[in-house]
C-alpha positions in Angstrom: 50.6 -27.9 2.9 53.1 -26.1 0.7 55.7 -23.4 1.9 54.1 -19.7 0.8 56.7 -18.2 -1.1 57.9 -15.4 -1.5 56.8 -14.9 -4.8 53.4 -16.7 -3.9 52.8 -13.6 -1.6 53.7 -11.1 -4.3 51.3 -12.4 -6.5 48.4 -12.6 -3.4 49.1 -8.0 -2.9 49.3 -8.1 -6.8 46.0 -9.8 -7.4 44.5 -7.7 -3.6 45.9 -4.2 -5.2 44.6 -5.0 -8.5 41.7 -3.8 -8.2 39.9 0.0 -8.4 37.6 -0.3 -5.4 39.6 -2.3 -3.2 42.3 0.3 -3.3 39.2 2.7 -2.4 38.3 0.3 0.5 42.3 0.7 1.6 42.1 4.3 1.1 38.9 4.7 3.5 40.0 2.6 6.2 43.5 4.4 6.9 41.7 6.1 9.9 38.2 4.3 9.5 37.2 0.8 11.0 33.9 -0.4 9.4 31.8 -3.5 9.1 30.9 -4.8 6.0 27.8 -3.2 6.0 28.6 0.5 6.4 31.3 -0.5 3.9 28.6 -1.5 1.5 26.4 1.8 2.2 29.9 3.9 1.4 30.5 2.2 -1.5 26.9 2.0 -3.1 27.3 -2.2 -3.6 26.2 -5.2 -1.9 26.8 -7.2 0.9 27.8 -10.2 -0.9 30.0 -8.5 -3.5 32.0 -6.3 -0.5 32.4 -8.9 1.3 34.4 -10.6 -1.4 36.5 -7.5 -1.3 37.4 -7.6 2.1 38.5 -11.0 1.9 40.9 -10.8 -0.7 42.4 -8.0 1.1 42.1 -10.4 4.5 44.2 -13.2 2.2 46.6 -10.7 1.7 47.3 -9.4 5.1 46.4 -6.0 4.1 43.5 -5.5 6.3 42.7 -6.8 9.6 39.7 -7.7 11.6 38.1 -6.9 15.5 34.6 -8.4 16.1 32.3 -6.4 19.0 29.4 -8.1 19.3 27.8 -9.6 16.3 29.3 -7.0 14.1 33.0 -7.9 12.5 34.9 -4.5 11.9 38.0 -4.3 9.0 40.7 -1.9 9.5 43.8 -1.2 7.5 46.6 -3.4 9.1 50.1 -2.2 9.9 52.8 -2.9 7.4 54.8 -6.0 8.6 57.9 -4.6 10.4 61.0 -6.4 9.2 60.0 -8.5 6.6 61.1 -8.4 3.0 57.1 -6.9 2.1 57.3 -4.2 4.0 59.0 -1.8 1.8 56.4 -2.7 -1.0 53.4 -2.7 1.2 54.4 0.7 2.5 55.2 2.1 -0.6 51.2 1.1 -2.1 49.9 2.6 0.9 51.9 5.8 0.6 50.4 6.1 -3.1 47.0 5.1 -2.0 46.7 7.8 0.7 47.4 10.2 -2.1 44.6 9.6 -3.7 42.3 11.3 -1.9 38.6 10.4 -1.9 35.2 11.1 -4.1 32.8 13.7 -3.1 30.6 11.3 -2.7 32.4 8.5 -0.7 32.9 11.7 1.6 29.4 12.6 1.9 28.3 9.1 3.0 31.3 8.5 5.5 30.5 12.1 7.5 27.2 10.4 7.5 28.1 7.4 9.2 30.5 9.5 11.8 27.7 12.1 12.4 25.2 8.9 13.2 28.1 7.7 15.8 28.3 11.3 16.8 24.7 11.9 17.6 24.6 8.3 18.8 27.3 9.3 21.5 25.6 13.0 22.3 22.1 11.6 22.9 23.0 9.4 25.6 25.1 12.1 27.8 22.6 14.3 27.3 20.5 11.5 28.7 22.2 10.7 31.1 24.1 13.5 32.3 23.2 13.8 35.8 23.7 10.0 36.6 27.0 9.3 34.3 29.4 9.3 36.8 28.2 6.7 39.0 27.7 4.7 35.8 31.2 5.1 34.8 32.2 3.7 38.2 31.2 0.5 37.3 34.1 0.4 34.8 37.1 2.7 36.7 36.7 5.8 38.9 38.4 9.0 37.8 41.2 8.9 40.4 42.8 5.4 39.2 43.7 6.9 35.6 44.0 11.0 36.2 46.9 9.9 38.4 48.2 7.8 36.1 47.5 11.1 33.5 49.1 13.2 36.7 52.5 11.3 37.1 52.8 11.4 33.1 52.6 15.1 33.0 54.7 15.2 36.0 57.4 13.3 33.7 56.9 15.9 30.9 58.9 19.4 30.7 56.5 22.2 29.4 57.5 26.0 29.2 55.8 28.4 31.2 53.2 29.8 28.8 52.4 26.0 28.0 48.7 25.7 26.2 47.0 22.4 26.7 43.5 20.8 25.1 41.6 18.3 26.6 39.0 16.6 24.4 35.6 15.4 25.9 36.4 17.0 29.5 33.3 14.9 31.2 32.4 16.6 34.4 36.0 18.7 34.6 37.1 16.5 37.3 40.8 16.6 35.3 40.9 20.6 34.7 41.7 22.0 38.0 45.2 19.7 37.7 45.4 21.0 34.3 44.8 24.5 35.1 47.6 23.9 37.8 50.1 22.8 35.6 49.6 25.1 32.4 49.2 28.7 31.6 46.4 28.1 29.3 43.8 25.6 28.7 41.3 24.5 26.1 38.4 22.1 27.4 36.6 21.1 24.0 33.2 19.1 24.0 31.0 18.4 21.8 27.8 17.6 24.1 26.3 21.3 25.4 25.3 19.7 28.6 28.5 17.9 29.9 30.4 21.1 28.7 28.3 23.1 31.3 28.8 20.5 33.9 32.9 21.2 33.4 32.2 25.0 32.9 30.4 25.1 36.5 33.4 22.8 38.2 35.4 25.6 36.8 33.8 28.1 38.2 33.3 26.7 41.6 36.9 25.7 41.7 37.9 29.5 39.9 39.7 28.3 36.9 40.3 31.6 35.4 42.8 29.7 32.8 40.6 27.7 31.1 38.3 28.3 28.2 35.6 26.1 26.8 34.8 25.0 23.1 31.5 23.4 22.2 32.4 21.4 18.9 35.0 18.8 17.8 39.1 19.3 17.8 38.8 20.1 13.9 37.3 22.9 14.1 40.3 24.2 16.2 42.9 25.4 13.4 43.9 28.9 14.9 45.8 26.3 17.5 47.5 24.3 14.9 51.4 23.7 15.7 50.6 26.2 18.9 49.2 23.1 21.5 51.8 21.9 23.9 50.2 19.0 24.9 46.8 17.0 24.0 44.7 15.2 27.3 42.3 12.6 26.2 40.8 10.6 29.7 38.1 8.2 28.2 37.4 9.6 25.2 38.5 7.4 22.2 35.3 4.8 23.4 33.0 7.2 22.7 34.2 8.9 19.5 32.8 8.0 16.3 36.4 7.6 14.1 39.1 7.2 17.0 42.0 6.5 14.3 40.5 9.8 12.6 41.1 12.1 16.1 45.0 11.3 16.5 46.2 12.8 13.5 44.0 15.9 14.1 45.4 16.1 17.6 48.9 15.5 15.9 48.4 18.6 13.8 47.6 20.9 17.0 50.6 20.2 18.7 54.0 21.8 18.6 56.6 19.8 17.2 58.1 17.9 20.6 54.4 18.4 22.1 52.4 15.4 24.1 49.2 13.6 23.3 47.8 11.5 26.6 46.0 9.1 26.6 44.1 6.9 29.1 41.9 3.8 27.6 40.0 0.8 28.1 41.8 -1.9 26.7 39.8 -4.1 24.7 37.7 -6.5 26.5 33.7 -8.1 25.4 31.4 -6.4 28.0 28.5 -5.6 25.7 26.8 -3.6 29.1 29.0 -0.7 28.4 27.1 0.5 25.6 24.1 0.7 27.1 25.0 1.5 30.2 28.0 3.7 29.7 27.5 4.8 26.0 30.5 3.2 24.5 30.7 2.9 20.8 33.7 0.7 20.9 34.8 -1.9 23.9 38.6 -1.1 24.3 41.1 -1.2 21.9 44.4 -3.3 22.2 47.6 -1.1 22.7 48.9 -2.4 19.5 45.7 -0.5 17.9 46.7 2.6 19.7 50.1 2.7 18.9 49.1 1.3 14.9 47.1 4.4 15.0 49.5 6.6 16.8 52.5 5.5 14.2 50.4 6.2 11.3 49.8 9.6 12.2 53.4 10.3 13.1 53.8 10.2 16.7 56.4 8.8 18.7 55.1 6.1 20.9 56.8 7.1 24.1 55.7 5.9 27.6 52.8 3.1 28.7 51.1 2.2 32.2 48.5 -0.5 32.6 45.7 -0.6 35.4 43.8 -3.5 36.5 40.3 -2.4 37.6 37.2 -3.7 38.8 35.2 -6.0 36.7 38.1 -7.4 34.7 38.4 -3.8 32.5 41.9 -3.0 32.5 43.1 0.9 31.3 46.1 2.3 29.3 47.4 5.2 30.3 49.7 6.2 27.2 51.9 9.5 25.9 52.8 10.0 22.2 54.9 12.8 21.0 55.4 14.8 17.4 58.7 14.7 16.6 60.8 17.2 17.4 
């Protein structure tokens, strides 16, 4: 076979960016990872014809691919570090992302999230009473909240610190938050798992910590006011994962914390059924892809073997000072 050149690869982002609607497709999938399908409702076009699309952009090293199941889903790839593209990939990117999208491409990717959402919500409100020993089967809490407990412990905050954490479960993390700040924000977007934390509360007389039934963007009076961000076991259940960390990035203070504890990725279809999942696991080069592309700092990492063969990340980003 003969050597790729450098100007042979040149010519292969030349001919991938030449193109309207694949600089779209780059465009939607900075915080979006979609099969070809859901690409193909977004974009009004068939299968056949987006999946040409995608593999252009594949050749090119522009996007990248995770299959779960029997579905294959595209996400936009991190610029190669070091290398003589990087600059030029970047810079496209960059210029892509300002862009902004359509009305209409809009409209039908809040539809797909708000699918994923309701997807999610259904089954905790399902199973709501049961979840816990169903979550077992994967990690129990105390592995990873002392992982999340040790992190904090690491972290200076000031003494009218103001935390979030997103999708509090059963609020089997708040009484250690509530411990540790002055004020806390428990935001869920399931009515019935938000009582189930607001009655730990109570029993364990939190009188620090209020509660949010919604998403984290619908927070803006706490822009640049959060000191730190807890998410335990969240991203696998959130419709746009890569969408949440730059919206958790805009709450915090500059120098604030976003924690994180994760499955890493792993093929255990059960979990969706069993445990609600929308995603198995991502690979802490996702996360950190992700995190840098939001504008953290990716800071410290701690990995957990568990039960099973599912392994967790516990993880803290920070915004730059």
């Amino acid at each position: 076979m003969p050597e790729i050149t450098t100007t042979d690869q040149l010519a292969t982002f030349g001919k991938a960016f030449g193109d309207k609607l694949r600089l779209s497709v780059l465009r939607v999938l900075r915080t979006e990872s979609l099969g070809v399908l859901a690409l193909s409702e977004v974009f009004g076009m068939r299968q056949p014809a987006m999946s040409h699309h995608l593999k252009v952009l594949l050749q090119a090293g522009l996007v990248t691919t995770r299959k779960e199941g029997n579905t294959i889903f595209y996400r936009r790839a991190l610029p190669p570090a070091n290398s003589c593209h990087e600059g030029i990939i970047r810079a496209f990117f960059t210029a892509v992302d300002r862009t902004g999208l359509s009305e209409e491409l809009t409209k039908r990717l809040n539809s797909i999230q708000q699918q994923r959402a309701e997807q999610s919500r259904q089954f905790f409100v399902r199973n709501a009473d049961v979840l816990s020993k169903q979550q077992e089967l994967i990690a129990d809490h105390g592995l990873y909240a002392e992982g999340m407990t040790i992190l904090l412990g690491q972290t200076s905050f000031p003494a009218s610190a103001l935390a979030v954490e997103i999708g509090p479960g059963e609020g089997a993390f708040l009484k250690t938050l509530s411990q540790q700040f002055a004020r806390v924000y428990a935001v869920d977007n399931c009515q019935t798992m938000l009582r189930c934390s607001q009655q730990r509360a109570n029993d364990e007389k939190l009188d620090n910590v209020k509660f949010h039934l919604g998403e984290i963007h619908e927070l803006d009076n706490l822009n640049n006011q959060c000191d730190c961000i807890v998410a335990n076991m969240v991203l696998h259940h959130v419709p746009s994962p890569a969408a949440m960390i730059p919206r958790a990035l805009a709450l915090l203070k500059p120098g604030g914390s976003f924690l994180v504890s994760e499955l890493c990725r792993h093929d255990q279809e059960w979990t969706r059924s069993s445990c609600g999942d929308l995603w198995l696991g991502f690979s802490p080069e996702e996360l950190s892809q992700w995190a840098e592309q939001a504008g953290f700092i990716n800071c410290d990492a701690q990995y957990l073997a568990l039960r099973n063969g599912f392994q967790i990340q516990v993880r803290r980003f920070t915004r730059p000072a």
